[in-house]
C-alpha positions in Angstrom: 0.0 0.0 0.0 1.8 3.6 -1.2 2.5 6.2 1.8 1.3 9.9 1.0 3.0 12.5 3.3 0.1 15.3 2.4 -0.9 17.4 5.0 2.8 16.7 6.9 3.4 20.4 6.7 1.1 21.2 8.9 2.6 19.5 12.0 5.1 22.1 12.0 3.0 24.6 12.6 1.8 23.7 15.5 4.6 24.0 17.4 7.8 24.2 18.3 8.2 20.8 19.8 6.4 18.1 18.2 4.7 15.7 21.1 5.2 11.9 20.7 1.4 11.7 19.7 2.3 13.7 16.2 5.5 12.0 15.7 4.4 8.3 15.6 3.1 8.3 12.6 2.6 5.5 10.1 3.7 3.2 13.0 3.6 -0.2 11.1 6.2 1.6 8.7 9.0 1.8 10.6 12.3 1.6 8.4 13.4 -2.2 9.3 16.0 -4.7 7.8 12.8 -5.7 5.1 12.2 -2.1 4.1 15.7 -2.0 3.2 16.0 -4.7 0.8 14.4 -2.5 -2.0 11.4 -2.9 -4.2 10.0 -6.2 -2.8 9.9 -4.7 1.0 6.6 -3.6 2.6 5.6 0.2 2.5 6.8 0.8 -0.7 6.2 2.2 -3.4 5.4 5.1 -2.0 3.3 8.2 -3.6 4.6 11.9 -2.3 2.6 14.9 -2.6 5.3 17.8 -4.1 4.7 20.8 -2.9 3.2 22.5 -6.3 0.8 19.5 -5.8 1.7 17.0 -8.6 2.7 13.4 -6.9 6.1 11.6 -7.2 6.0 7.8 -7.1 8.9 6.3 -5.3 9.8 2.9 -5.9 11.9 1.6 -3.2 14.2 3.3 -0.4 16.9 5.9 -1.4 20.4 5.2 -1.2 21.7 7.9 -3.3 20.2 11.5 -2.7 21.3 14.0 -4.5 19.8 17.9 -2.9 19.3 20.7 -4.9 18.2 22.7 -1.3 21.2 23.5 0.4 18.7 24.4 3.4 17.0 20.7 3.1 20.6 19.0 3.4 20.8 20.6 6.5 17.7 18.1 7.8 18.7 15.1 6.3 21.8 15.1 7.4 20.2 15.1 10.6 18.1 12.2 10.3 21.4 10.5 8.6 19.6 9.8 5.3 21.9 9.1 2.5 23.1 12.1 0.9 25.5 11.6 -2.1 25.6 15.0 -3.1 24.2 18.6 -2.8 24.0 22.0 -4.0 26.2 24.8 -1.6 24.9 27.6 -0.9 25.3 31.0 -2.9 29.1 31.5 -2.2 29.7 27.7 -3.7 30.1 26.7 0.6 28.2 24.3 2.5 26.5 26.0 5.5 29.2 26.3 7.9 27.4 24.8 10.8 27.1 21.4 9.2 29.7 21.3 6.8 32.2 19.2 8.8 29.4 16.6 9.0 29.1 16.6 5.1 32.7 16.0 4.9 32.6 13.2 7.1 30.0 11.3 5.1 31.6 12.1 2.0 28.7 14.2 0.6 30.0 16.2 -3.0 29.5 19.6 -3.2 27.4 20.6 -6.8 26.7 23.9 -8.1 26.1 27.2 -6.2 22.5 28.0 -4.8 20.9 28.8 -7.9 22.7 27.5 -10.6 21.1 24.5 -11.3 23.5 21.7 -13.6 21.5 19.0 -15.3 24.6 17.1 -16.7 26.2 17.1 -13.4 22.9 15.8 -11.6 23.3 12.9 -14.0 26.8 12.4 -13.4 25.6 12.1 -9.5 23.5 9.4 -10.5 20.9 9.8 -7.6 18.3 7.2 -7.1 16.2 10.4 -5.9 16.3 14.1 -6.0 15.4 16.4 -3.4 14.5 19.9 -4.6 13.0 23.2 -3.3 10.0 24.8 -4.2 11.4 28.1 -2.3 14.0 30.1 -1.7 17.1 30.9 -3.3 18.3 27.7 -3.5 15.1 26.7 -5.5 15.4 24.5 -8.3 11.7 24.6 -9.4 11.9 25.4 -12.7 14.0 22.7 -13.6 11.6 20.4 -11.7 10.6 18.5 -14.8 13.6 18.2 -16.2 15.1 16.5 -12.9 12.5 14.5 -12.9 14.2 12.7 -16.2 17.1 12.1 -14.3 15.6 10.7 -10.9 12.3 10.6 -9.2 12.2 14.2 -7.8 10.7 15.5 -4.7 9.4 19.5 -3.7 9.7 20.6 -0.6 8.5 23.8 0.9 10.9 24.6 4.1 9.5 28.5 4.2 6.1 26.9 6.1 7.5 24.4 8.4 10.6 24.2 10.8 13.2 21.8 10.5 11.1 19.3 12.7 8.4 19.5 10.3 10.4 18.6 7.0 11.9 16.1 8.9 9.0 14.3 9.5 8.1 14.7 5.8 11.3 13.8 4.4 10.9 10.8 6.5 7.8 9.4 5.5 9.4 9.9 1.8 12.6 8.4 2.4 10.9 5.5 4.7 12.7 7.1 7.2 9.8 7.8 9.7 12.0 6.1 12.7 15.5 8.5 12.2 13.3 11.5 12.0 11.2 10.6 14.9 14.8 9.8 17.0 16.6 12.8 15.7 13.4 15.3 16.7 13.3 13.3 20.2 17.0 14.1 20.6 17.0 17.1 19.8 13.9 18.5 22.4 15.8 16.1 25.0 18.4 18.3 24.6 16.4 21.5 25.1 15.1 19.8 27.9 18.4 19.6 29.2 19.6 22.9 28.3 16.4 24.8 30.1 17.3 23.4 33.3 20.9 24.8 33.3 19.8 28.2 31.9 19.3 31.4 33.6 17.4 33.6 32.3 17.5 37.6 32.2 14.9 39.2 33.7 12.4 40.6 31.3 11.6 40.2 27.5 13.9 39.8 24.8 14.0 40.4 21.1 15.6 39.1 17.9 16.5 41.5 15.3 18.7 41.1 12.2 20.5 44.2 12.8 21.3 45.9 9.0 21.7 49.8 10.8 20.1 52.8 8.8 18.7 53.1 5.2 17.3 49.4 5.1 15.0 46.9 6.7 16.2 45.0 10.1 13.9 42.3 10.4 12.7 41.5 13.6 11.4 38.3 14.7 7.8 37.4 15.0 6.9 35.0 18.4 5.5 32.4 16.0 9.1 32.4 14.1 11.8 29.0 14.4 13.8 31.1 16.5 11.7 33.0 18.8 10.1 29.2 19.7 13.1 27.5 20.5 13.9 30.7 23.0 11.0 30.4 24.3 11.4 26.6 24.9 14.7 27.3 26.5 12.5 29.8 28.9 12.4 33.2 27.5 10.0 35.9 27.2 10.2 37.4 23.4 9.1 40.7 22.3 7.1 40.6 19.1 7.2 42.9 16.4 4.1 45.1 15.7 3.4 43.9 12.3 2.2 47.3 11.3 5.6 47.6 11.0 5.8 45.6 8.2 4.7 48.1 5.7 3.3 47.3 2.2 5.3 43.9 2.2 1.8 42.0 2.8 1.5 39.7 5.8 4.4 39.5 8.1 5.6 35.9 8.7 8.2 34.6 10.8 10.1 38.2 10.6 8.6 41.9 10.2 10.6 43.5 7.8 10.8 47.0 10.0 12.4 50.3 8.9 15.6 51.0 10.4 13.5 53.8 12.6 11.4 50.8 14.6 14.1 49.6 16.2 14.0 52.4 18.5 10.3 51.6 19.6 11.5 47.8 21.4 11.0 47.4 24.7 12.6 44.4 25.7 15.6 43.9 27.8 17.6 42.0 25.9 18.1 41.9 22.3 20.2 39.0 20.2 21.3 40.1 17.3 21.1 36.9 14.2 24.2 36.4 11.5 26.3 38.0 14.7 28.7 36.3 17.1 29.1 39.4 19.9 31.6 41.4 18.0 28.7 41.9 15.2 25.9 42.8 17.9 28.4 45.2 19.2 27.9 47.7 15.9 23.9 47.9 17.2 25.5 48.6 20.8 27.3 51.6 19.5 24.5 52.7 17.0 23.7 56.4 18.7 20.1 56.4 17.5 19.6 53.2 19.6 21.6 54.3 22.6 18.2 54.6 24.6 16.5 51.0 24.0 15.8 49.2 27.5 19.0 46.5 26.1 21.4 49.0 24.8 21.1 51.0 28.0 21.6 47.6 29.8 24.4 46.1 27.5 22.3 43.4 26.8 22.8 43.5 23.5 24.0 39.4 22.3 25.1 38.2 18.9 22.3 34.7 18.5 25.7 33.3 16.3 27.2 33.4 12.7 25.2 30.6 11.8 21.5 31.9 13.3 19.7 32.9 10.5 18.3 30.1 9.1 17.3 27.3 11.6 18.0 23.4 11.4 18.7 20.7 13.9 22.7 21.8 13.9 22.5 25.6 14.0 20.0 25.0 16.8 22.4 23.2 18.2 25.0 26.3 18.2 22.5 28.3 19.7 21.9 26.2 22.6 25.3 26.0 23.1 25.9 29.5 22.8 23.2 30.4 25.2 24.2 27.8 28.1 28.1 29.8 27.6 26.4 32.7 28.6 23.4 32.2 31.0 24.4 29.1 32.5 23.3 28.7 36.1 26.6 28.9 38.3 
């Protein structure tokens, strides 16, 4: 009988940490040595839902994925699926906070985000190709095309947090039991890392600091990284989405004019794409030398890595946040 994952995406939006009750899904389907013998195992093939809505048959488990997203390599490296090769990101680089584990397991770097090579996805020879339907690292206009090579999967990663394309990729991949572990790991681990936390007094904020002349996003309470401070026990600041402008609805960030900034409140600020010596530029900004956290020198880089969030740049978060407010 085929496996659908339609409808996956909107686990993710629940919340930040997805209880056992969402994650055993498919139960019967676990990945076992029978699902790994190929086309004759039980659970395949399997029919996925792409994200522009056409379907993608898959005959047996992958064991050679080749990534067009250098954002979705990010999660299936975490839930240790195959990956033979990927796409880097714009400056022709893996993202830095998972690039050591790419080396490791021998993953080849393809073409810059962007840039799609069709000869060179054939010289891969995937037995299935992951690809985008957002973002700059989307290869949807050469969906079809891929498709010759490889069955091809969309994925949307703008609607759903790591946790959520895990448990999609998953059910594609018969994976459902890695993502399932890697998702339980990681909110142990959060788990973990609140109890040894102290937190500032207060609210806190997290702004992509850009200075004056251009938008410095600020994060929504619904965004990736507002929920996983607030897991780890902080209070966040929302952005008034009026600030948003004529942008249409605000999602996970309000794209605020440089003159917002000065209407925060909260205590604390961290600062994304900045270790501390980048949040120290907002620190010295003079047209934010009154905001509650300036005043207080509360000001916190969130890490180089921070922008876009996946099980290992979560990771370097936590870890960044436990060298600062650990209980002593």
């Amino acid at each position: 009988m085929a496996t659908t994952a339609a409808g996956i995406t909107a686990l993710a939006a629940a919340r930040w940490l997805l209880p056992a009750s969402l994650l055993a899904l498919h139960p019967g389907r676990r990945a076992t040595a029978a699902a790994q013998s190929g086309a004759e195992a039980p659970g395949w093939p399997r029919r996925f839902e792409n994200a522009d809505g056409s379907v993608t048959e898959i005959a047996r488990r992958p064991r050679r994925i080749l990534s067009t997203s250098v954002t979705a390599t990010g999660t299936l490296l975490a839930i240790d699926a195959p990956v033979a090769a990927s796409a880097s990101s714009a400056n022709g680089a893996f993202f830095e906070q998972w690039a050591a584990v790419a080396r490791e397991r021998g993953v080849t770097r393809l073409w810059p985000a962007g840039q799609v090579d069709l000869e060179v996805a054939y010289a891969a020879q995937p037995d299935l190709i992951v690809v985008s339907g957002n973002g700059a690292d989307s290869a949807r206009e050469q969906f079809d095309r891929l498709q010759a090579i490889a069955p091809a999967i969309m994925v949307d990663y703008g609607r759903q947090d790591w946790q959520g394309l895990a448990v999609q990729l998953g059910l594609a991949l018969g994976m459902e039991a890695e993502a399932r572990d890697a998702i339980a790991r990681f909110d142990a681990r959060v788990v973990e890392a609140r109890a040894h936390l102290r937190i500032p007094e207060g609210l806190a904020n997290i702004v992509s600091y850009n200075g004056p002349g251009v938008d410095n996003p600020i994060a929504t309470a619904n965004s990736p990284h507002a929920r996983l401070l607030q897991a780890l026990g902080f209070r966040i600041e929302s952005a008034d989405p009026a600030w948003h402008g004529a942008l249409g609805q605000a999602g996970d960030f309000v794209w605020a004019p440089y003159e917002a900034l000065t209407r925060l409140t909260a205590q604390t600020t961290f600062v994304l794409r900045a270790d501390d010596s980048g949040a120290a530029a907002m620190l010295r900004d003079p047209v934010l030398a009154n905001l509650p956290s300036v005043r207080a020198r509360q000001v916190y880089g969130l890490g180089r890595n921070s922008f876009r969030i996946d099980a290992y740049s979560a990771g370097e978060i936590i870890d960044g946040l436990l060298a600062r407010f650990a209980a002593r």
